[in-house]
C-alpha positions in Angstrom: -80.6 -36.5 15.9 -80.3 -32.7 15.7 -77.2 -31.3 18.1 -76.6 -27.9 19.7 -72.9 -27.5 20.3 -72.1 -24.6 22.1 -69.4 -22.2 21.9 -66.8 -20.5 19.2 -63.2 -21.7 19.4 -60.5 -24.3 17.8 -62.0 -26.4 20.8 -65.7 -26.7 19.8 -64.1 -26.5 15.7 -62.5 -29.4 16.1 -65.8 -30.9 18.1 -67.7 -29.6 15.6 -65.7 -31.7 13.1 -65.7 -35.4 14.9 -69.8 -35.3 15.5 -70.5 -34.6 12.0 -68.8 -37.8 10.9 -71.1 -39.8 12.9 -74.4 -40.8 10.9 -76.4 -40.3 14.2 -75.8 -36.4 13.7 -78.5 -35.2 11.5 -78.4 -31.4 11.7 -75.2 -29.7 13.4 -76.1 -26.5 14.9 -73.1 -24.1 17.0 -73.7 -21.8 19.0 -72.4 -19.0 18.0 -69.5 -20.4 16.2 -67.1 -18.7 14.4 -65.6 -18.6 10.4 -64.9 -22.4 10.2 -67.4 -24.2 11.9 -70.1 -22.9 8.9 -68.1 -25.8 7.5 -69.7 -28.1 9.8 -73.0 -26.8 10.3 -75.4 -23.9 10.8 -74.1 -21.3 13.7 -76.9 -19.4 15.7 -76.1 -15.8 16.8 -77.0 -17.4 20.5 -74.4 -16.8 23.5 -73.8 -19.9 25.4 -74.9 -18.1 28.5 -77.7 -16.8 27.1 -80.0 -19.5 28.3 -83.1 -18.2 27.3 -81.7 -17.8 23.5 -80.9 -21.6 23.8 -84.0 -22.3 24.9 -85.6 -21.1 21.8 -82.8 -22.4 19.4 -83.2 -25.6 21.3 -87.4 -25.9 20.4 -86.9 -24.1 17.5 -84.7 -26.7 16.2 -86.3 -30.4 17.5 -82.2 -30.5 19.4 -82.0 -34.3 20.8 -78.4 -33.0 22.3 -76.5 -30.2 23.5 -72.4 -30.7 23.8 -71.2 -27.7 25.9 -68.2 -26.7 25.3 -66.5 -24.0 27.3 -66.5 -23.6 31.1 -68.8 -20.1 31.5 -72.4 -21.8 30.4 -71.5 -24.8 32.6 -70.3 -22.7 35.6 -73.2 -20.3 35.2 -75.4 -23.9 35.2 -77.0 -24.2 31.9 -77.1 -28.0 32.5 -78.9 -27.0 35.7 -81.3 -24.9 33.5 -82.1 -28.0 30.8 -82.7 -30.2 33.5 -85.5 -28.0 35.8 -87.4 -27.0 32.1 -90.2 -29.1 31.6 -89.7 -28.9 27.8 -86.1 -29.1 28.0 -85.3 -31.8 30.2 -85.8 -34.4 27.2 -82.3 -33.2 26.1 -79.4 -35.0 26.3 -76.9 -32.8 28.2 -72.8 -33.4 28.1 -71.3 -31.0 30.4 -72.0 -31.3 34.3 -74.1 -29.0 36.2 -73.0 -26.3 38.7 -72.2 -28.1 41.3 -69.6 -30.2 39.3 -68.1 -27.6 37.3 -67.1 -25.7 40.6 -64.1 -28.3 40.1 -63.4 -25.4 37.6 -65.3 -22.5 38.9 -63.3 -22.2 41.8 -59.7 -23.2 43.2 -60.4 -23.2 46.4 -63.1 -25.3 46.1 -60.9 -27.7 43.7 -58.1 -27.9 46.2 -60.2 -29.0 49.3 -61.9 -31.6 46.9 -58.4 -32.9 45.7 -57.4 -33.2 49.7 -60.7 -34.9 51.3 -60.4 -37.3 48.9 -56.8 -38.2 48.8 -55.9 -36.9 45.6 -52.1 -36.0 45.4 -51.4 -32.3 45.0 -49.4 -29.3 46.2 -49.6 -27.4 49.4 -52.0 -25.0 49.5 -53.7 -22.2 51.2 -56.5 -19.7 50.3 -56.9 -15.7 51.4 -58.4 -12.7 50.4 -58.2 -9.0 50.9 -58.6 -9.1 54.7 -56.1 -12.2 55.0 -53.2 -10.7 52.9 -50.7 -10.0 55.9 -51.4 -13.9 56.3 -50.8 -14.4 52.2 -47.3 -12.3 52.7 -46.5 -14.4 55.9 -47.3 -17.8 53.6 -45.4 -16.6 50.8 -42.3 -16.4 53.0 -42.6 -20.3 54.2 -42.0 -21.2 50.7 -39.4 -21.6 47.9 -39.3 -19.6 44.6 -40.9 -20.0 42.0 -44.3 -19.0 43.8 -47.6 -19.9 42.2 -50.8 -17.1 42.7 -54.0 -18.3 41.3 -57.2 -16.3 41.0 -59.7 -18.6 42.5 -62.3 -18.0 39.6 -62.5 -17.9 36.4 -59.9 -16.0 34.5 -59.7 -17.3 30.3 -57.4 -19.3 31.3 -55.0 -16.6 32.6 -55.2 -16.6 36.1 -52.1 -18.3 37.2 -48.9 -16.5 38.0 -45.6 -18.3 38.3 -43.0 -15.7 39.8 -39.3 -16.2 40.6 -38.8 -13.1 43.3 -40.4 -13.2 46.9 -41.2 -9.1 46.8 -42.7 -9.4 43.0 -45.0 -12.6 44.5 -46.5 -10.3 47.5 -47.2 -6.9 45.1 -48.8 -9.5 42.8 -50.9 -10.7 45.6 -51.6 -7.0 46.1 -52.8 -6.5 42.5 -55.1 -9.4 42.7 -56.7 -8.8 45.8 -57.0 -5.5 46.5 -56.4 -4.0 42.7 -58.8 -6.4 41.3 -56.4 -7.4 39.1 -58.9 -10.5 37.2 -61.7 -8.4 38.1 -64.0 -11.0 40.5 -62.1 -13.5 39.6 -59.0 -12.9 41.7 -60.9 -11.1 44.8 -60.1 -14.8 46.4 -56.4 -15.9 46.0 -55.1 -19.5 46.1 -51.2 -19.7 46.7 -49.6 -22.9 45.9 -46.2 -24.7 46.5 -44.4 -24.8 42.8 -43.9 -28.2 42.0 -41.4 -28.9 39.8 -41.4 -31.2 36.7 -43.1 -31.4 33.6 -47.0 -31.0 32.5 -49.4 -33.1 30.9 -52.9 -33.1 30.9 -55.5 -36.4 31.2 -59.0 -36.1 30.0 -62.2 -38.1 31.4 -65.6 -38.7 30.1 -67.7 -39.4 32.8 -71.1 -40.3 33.9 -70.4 -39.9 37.2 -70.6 -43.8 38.2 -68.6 -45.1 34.8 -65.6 -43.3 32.7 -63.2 -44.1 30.0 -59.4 -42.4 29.9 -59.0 -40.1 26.3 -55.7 -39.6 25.0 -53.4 -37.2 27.3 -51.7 -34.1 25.5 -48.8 -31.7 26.7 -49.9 -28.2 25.5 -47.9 -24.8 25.5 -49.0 -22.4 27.5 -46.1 -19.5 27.4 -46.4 -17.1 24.4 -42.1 -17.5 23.4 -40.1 -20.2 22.4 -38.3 -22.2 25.3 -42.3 -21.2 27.5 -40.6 -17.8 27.8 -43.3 -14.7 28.5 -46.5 -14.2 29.6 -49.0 -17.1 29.8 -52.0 -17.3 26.9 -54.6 -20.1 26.6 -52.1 -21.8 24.8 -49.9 -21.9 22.0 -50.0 -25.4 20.7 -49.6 -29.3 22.0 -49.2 -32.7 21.4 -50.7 -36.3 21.5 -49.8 -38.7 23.2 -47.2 -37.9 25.9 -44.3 -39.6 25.2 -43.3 -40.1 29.5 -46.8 -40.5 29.7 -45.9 -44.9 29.5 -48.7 -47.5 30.7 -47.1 -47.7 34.0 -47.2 -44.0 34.7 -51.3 -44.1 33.2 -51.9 -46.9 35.8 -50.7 -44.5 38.5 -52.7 -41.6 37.2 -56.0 -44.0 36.8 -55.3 -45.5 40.6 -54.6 -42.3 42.2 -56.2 -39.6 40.3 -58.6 -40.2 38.2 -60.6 -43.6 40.5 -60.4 -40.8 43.9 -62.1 -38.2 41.5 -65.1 -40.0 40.3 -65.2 -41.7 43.7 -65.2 -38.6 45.3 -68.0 -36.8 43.0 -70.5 -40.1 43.9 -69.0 -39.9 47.5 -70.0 -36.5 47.8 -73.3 -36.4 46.1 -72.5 -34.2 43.5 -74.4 -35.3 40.0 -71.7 -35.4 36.6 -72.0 -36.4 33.1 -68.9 -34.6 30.7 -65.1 -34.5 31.1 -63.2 -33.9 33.8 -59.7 -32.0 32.4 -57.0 -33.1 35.1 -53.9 -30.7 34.8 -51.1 -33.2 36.2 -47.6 -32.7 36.9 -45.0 -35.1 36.3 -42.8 -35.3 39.9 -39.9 -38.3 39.1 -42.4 -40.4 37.6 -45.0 -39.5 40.1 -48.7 -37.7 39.2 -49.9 -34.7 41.0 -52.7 -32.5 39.8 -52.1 -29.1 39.5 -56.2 -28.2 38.7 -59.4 -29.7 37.4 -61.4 -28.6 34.4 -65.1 -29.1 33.7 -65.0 -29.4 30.2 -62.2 -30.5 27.4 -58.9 -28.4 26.7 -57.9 -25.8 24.1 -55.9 -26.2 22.3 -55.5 -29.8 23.9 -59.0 -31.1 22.0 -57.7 -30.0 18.7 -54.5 -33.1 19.0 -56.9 -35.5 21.2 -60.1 -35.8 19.3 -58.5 -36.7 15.9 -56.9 -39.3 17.5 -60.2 -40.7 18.7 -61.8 -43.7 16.3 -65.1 -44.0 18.1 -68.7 -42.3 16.9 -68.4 -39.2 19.2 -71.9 -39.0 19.2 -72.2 -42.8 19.8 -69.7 -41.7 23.0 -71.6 -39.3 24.5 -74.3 -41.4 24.1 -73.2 -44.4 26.4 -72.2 -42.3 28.4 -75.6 -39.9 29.1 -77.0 -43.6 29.2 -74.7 -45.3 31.2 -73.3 -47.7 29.3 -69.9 -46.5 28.8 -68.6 -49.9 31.0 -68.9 -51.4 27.7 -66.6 -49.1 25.7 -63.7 -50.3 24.1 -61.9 -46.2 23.3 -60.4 -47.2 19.4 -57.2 -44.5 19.8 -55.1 -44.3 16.5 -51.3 -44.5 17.4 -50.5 -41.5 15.1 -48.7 -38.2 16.5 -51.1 -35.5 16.4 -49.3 -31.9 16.8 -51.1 -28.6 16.9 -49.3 -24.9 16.3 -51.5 -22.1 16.9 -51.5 -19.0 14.7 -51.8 -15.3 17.3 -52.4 -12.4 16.7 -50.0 -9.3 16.7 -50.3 -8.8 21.1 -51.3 -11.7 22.2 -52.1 -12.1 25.1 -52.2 -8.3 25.5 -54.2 -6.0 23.7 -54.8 -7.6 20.0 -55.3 -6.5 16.6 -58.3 -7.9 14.7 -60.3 -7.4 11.6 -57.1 -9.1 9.5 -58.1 -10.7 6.2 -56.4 -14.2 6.2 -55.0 -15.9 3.1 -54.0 -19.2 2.4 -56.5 -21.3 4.2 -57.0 -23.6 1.1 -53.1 -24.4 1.0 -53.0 -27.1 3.8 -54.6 -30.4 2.0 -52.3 -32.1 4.4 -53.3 -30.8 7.9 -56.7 -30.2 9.9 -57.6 -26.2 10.2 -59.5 -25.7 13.3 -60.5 -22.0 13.5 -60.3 -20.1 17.0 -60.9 -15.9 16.2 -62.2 -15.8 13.4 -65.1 -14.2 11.6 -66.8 -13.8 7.9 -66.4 -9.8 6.8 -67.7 -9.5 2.6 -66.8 -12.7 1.9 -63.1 -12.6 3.6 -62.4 -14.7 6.6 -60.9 -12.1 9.1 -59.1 -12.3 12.4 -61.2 -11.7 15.7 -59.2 -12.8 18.5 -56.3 -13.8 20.1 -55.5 -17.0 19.2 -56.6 -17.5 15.3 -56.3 -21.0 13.8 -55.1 -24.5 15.4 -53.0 -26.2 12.9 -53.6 -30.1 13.5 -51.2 -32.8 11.7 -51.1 -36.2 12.1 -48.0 -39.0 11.6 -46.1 -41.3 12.7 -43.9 -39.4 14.6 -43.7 -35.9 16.1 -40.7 -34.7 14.1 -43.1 -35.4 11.2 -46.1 -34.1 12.4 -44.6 -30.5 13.4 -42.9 -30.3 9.7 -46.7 -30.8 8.1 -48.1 -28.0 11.0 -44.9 -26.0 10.1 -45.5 -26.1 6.5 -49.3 -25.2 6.7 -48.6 -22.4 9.4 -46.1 -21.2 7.2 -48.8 -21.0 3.8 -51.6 -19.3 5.7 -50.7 -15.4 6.4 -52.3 -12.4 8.1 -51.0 -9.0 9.0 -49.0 -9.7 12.8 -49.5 -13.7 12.2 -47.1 -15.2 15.1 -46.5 -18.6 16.2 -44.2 -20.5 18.0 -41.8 -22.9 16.3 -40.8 -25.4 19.0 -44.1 -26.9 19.2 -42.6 -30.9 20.7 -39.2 -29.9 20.4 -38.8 -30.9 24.4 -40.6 -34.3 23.4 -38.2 -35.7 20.5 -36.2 -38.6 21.7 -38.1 -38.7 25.2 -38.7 -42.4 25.5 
C-alpha cells in the first residue's frame, strides 16, 4: 500500500525509516519532510494542517494510510476530517481524532481526565486572567519548586519549573495577562512539583485493545546536569534502567488499564499512541501529562528497538486485532544525542551547511531541521540531527553517538555530553 506520513522532524525520520522496511509499504510519501527523509521516500510540499492539500496528495496518490505524526494536525482534527470525507474515509488513519488528542490539546482537560478516572497525579488547579489573585493565593499553599503550564499547546515549551515564590507569580503574570505562549498560556495549570525522576511510556491503542512500546527517559534541559532553559529535548535513552517489570506492572494497572478504560468509559473514539509523561515517586508512577501522538526525541531510541512490521502494527491495530500481538523488543541500548543549533531554544541561526553526514556507518542519522540548499544539506531549525546507536550497554551506545556527533559539524553545532550519564550503574 501507498502511506502518507505526516510531518518533518527526527520523530516522523525515524518513522519514516521503520515503515519502509516493511514489504506492505509500497510508495512512502512525507508530508513535508525535511533533508533526510528524501532518503525514505517522496516529500510533498503539503502542511500537515493543510487539510485540503492532503486531500489532494491523498487522491492524487491512491494513499491506503496516513501515520500522523505531530500533535497540531491531530489537535486541529484531521482524523476528524478523513473520516466525514466520502472519498477519504477508506483511509486508514493512526492518530486519534479531536476529541482524543485534547489529552494533549489541553491540560486542563488532561488533569480532570487523569482524576475522574483514578489515574495517580499531582495536585492541581486551573485559572486564567480574571482568577490570578486566586493563582497567587494557590501558589502560596505550596512548596518550591512550582510548576506553571500553559494549558495549550506550546512546542513543547510550555512548562515552567521555578525555585522562588515571587518569580512563580510574575511568571503567572507573563502567561496570562502578557500572553507569554500566545493562546496557548491565556489558561494556566499550576501543579504540585513532584519530585523524582522521569520516564515516559508509550501506547498504541485502538481504544478497546493496546500493546506497551519500550519506555525512554529523554532530556529536556538545554545544559549538562538539565541545567537551563527547557527545549523539546536534547537526547534519551531506551529502556529505563528503574523502569523493572514490577515497576511496568504498576504503570500497566494503574495508568495505562484507567486510561484506555477511561477513553471507552467516556465515549471518546481513539486509534494511535497515547505518550504518558510519568514520574518516578519511590518506586511509585504518577503521570505528569498525556500526549496524543509519539515523543521526540523519545521515538528516535524506541522504534529501533521495535522488531515488528510497523506497518503490520498499525495495521492490527486500525483493525482490531492487536490482542493478538506478541511486541518482538530487541534488548539492545538505544541512545540518542541531539545536534542544536547556535541559540537553542532562543532565537536560532539557520541556513548552516552541514558536513560529515556520511562519517557515521555505525549509528542511525535521523534528521530534525534540516533542508536541501544547491545540493548542501543546511540547518533549518532548532534541534538538527538525532544521533541513534544501539549496544549492549549504555556506556557503549553514548561512545558510538559521541563519536558520530563528534564527525558531523556545522557553524554553532552544540550538544550535550551526558546523554545516560545519570543511568550508568542504575540497577
Amino acid at each position: 500500500m501507498n502511506i502518507l506520513l505526516i510531518g518533518s522532524g527526527g520523530r516522523e525520520n525515524a518513522i519514516a525509516w521503520k515503515l519502509v522496511q516493511s514489504p506492505k509499504c509500497d510508495k512512502l510519501f512525507i508530508a513535508p519532510g525535511n533533508a533526510g527523509s528524501q532518503r525514505f521516500g517522496i516529500n510533498l510540499p503539503v502542511s500537515g494542517t493543510d487539510f485540503d492539500g492532503l486531500k489532494n496528495a491523498v487522491l492524487q496518490n491512491d494513499i491506503r494510510m496516513l501515520v500522523v505524526g505531530p500533535e497540531d494536525p491531530l489537535v486541529k482534527g484531521v482524523r476528524d476530517f478523513f473520516e466525514t470525507d466520502a472519498e477519504l474515509k477508506h483511509v486508514m488513519v493512526i492518530g486519534p481524532g479531536k476529541a482524543g488528542a485534547m489529552l494533549e490539546g489541553s491540560k486542563d482537560f488532561s488533569k480532570k481526565f487523569m482524576f475522574r478516572n483514578s489515574v495517580p497525579t499531582a495536585r492541581y488547579a486551573t485559572f486564567d486572567a480574571s482568577t490570578i489573585q486566586d493563582g497567587y493565593n494557590f501558589l502560596e499553599t505550596l512548596k518550591a519548586p512550582y510548576v506553571l503550564k500553559a494549558d495549550g499547546l506550546a512546542a513543547g515549551k510550555g512548562v515552567l519549573i521555578i525555585q522562588n515564590l515571587e518569580e512563580a507569580k510574575r511568571e503567572l503574570h507573563a502567561m496570562l495577562v502578557d500572553s507569554k505562549f500566545g493562546n496557548a498560556s491565556s489558561t494556566v495549570v499550576i501543579e504540585e512539583f513532584l519530585k523524582g525522576i522521569e520516564l515516559s511510556v508509550f501506547v498504541l491503542t485502538n481504544g478497546k485493545q493496546y500493546v506497551i512500546l519500550p519506555e525512554a527517559k529523554d532530556y529536556k534541559r538545554i545544559g549538562e546536569g538539565d541545567t537551563g532553559p527547557n527545549t523539546g529535548g536534547m537526547g534519551a535513552v531506551s529502556p529505563v534502567p528503574f523502569a523493572d517489570e514490577t515497576f511496568m506492572q504498576k504503570v500497566e494497572t494503574r495508568i495505562v488499564k484507567p486510561t484506555i478504560d477511561g477513553l471507552h468509559k467516556e465515549g471518546i473514539p481513539y486509534t494511535g499512541f497515547v505518550f504518558i509523561g510519568l514520574m518516578n515517586v519511590d518506586g511509585e508512577p504518577f503521570v505528569i501529562e498525556y500526549n496524543a501522538r509519539m515523543g521526540d526525541p523519545e521515538t528516535e531510541v524506541v522504534v529501533p528497538r521495535i522488531k515488528n512490521d510497523l506497518v503490520q502494527l498499525f495495521e492490527d491495530t486500525a483493525n482490531l486485532r492487536l490482542d493478538q500481538v506478541r511486541l518482538d523488543i530487541s534488548t539492545e541500548t538505544a541512545l540518542t544525542v541531539i545536534l542544536a543549533s547556535k541559540g537553542y531554544p532562543g532565537d536560532i541561526e539557520k541556513g548552516k551547511t552541514i558536513h560529515g553526514l556520511e562519517t557515521c556507518s555505525d549509528s542511525l542519522v535521523f534528521h530534525a531541521g534540516t533542508s536541501e540548499r544547491e545540493g548542501a544539506i543546511i540547518t533549518s531549525g532548532g534541534r538538527v540531527l538525532a544521533i541513534t546507536s544501539m549496544a549492549p550497554s549504555i556506556e557503549e551506545a553514548q561512545k558510538k553517538s559521541m563519536a558520530c556527533a563528534n564527525a558531523i559539524s556545522f557553524e554553532g553545532k552544540y550538544f550535550r555530553k551526558d546523554i545516560g550519564d545519570d543511568l550508568k550503574g542504575v540497577v
